[in-house]
C-alpha positions as CSV (number, residue, x, y, z in Angstrom):
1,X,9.1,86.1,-53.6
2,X,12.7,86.1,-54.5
3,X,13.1,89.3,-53.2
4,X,11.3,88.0,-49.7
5,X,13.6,85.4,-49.4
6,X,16.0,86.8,-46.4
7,X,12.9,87.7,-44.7
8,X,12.5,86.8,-40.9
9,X,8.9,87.7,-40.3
10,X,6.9,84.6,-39.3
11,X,3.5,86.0,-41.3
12,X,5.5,86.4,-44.6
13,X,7.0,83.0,-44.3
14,X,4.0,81.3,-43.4
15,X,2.3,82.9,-46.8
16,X,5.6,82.0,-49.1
17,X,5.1,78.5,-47.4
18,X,1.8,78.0,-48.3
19,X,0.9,80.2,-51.5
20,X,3.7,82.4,-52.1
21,X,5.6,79.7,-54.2
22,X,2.7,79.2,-56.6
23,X,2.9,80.7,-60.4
24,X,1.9,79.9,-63.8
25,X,4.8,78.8,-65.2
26,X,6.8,76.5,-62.7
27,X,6.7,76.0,-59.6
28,X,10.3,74.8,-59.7
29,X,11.5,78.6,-60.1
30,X,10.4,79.0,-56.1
31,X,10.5,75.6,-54.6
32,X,13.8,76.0,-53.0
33,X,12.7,79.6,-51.4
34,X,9.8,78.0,-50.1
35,X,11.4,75.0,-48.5
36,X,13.8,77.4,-46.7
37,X,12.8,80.6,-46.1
38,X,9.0,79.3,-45.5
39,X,10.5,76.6,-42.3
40,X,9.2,73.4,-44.7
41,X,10.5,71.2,-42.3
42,X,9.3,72.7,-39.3
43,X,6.1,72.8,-40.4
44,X,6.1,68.8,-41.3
45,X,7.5,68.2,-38.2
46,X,4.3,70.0,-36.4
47,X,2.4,66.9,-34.9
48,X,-1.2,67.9,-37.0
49,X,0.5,70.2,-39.9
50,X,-3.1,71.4,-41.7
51,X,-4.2,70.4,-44.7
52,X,-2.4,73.4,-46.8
53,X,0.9,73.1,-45.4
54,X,0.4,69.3,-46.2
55,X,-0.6,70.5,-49.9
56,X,1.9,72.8,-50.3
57,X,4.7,70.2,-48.9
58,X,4.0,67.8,-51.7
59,X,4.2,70.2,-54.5
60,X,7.7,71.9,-52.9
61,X,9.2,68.5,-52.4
62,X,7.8,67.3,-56.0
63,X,9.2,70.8,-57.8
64,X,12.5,69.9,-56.1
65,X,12.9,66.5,-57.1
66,X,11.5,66.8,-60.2
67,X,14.5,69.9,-60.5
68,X,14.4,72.6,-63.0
69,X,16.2,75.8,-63.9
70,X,16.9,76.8,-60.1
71,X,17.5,75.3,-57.0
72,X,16.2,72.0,-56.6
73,X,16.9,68.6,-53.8
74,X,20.9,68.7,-54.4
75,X,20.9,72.1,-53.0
76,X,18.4,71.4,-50.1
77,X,20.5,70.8,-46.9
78,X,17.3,69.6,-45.6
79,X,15.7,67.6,-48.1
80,X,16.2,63.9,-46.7
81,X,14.9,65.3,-43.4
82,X,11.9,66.3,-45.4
83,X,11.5,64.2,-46.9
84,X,11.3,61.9,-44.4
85,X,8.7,63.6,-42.3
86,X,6.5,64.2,-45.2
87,X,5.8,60.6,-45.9
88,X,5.3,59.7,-42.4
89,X,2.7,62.4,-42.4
90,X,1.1,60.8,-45.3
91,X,1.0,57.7,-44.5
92,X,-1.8,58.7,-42.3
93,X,-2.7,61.5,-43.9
94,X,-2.8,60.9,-47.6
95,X,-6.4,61.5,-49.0
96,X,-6.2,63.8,-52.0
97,X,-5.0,62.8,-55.4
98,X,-2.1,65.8,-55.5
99,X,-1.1,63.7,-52.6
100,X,-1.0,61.0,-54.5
101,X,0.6,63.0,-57.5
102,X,3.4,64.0,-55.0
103,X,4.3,60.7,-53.2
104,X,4.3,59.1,-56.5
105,X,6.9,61.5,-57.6
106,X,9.0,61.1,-55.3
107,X,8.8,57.5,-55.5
108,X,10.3,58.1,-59.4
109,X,13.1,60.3,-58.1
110,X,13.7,57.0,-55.5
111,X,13.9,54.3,-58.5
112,X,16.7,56.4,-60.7
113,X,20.0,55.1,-60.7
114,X,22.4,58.0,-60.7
115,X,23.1,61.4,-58.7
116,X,23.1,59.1,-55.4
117,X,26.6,59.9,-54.4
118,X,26.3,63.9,-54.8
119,X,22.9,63.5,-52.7
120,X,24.9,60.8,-50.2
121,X,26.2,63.4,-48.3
122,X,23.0,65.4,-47.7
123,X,21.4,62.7,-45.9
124,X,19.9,60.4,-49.0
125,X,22.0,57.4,-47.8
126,X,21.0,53.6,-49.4
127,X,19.3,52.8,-45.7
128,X,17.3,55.5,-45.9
129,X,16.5,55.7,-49.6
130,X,15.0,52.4,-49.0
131,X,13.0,53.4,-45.8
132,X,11.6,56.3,-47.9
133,X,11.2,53.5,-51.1
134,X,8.8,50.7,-48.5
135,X,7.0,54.1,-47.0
136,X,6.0,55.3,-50.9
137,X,5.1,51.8,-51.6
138,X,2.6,51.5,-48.5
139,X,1.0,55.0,-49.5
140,X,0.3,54.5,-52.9
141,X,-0.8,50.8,-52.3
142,X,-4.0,51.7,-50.5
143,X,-7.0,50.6,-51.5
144,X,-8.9,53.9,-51.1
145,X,-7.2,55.1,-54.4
146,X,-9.3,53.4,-57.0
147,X,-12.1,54.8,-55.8
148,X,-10.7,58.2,-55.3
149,X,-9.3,58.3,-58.9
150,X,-12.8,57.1,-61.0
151,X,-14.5,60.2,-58.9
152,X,-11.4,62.7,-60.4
153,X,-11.9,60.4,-63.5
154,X,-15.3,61.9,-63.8
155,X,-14.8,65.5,-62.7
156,X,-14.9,68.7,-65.9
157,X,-11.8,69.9,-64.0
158,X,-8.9,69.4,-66.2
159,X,-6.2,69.2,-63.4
160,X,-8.5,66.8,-61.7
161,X,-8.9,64.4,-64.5
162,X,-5.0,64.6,-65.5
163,X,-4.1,64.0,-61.9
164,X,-6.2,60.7,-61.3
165,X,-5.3,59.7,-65.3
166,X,-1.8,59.8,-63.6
167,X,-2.9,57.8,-60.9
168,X,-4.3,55.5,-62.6
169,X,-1.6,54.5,-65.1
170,X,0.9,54.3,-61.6
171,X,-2.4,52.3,-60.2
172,X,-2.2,49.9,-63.3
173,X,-6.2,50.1,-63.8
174,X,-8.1,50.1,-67.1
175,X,-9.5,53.3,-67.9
176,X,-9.4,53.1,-71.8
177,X,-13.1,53.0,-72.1
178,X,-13.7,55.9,-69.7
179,X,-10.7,57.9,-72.0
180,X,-12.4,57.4,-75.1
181,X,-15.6,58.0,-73.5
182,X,-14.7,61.8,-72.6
183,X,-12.6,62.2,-76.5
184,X,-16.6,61.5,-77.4
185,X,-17.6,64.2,-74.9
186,X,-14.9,66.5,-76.2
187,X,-13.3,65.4,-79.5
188,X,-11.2,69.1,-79.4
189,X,-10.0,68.1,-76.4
190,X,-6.7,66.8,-74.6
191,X,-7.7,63.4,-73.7
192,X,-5.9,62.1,-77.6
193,X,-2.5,61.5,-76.3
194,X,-3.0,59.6,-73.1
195,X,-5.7,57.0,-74.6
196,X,-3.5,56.6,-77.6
197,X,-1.0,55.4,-75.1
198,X,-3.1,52.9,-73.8
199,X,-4.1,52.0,-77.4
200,X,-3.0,48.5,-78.9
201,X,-4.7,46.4,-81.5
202,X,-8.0,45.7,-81.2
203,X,-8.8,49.4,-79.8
204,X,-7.0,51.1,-82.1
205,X,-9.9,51.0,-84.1
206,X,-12.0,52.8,-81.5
């Protein structure tokens, strides 16, 4: 993929776009080739982008705020732009929990405190910050989320679960009983160190 990224033919871009960034390490190491050389903001800007290029957006845009050992959102000319037209996408379109996953990620990268004035002149002004701050907030305050994250709460896929165990910490709902629940499923398991965190007291003793 690093090799592909001067690459000017439209099917190649389209794949790096939508798969090619993907490894099993980090996605981090290719977010930034994605988000240029695969037209990220092009394809947001599409009035009915598909569901994979919707996907794919939220884990480039997360891999580059979340940064990492290669480029990431303070070496995105574009990033702001994108930003921008990925949350108005999802505030219609917002129905899976990596969607969730992603706009609550960038809603982190929103609430810290420094790195605003090397960012300032990319586009990631205070008036804008804000916009992008009330658009997060409306997404991830819809009610079709609880629902959304007991069903992942109750799927045998480990990304699932972890995803809507995310979500629901973010969420603020009660899912201690349903954590210790699956430890009794699996006692070898990964659930430990999440329902420890909700652990205090009383059901410590669980």
């Amino acid at each position: 993929v690093e090799r592909l990224r001067t690459t000017t033919d439209p099917a190649i871009r389209a794949w790096i776009l939508r798969q090619g960034y993907k490894n099993s390490i980090m996605y981090e190491y290719l977010a930034y080739i994605a988000a240029t050389t695969g037209g990220l903001l092009d394809a947001l800007r599409d009035a009915s982008p598909d569901r994979e290029v919707l996907t794919a957006a939220g884990d480039i845009l997360e891999a580059l705020v979340v940064g990492g050992p290669a480029e990431d959102m303070a070496d995105y000319e574009q990033g702001a732009d994108a930003v921008e037209a990925y949350l108005g996408q999802m505030t219609s379109r917002a129905e899976t929990l990596a969607d969730f996953q992603s706009v609550s990620t960038i809603a982190m990268f929103l609430e810290r405190d420094d790195g605003w004035d090397e960012l300032a002149g990319l586009g990631w002004t205070a008036t804008r910050r804000e916009a992008f701050e009330r658009a997060c907030e409306r997404i991830l305050a819809d009610e079709a989320w609880a629902p959304r994250v007991y069903a992942g709460l109750d799927s045998d896929d480990g990304a699932t679960y972890w995803r809507a165990e995310q979500a629901a910490r973010r969420l603020g709902l009660d899912i201690f009983d349903i954590q210790v629940a699956r430890i009794r499923r699996d006692p070898l398991g990964r659930g430990w160190f999440t329902a420890w965190q909700g652990a205090a007291d009383v059901r410590a003793a669980y």
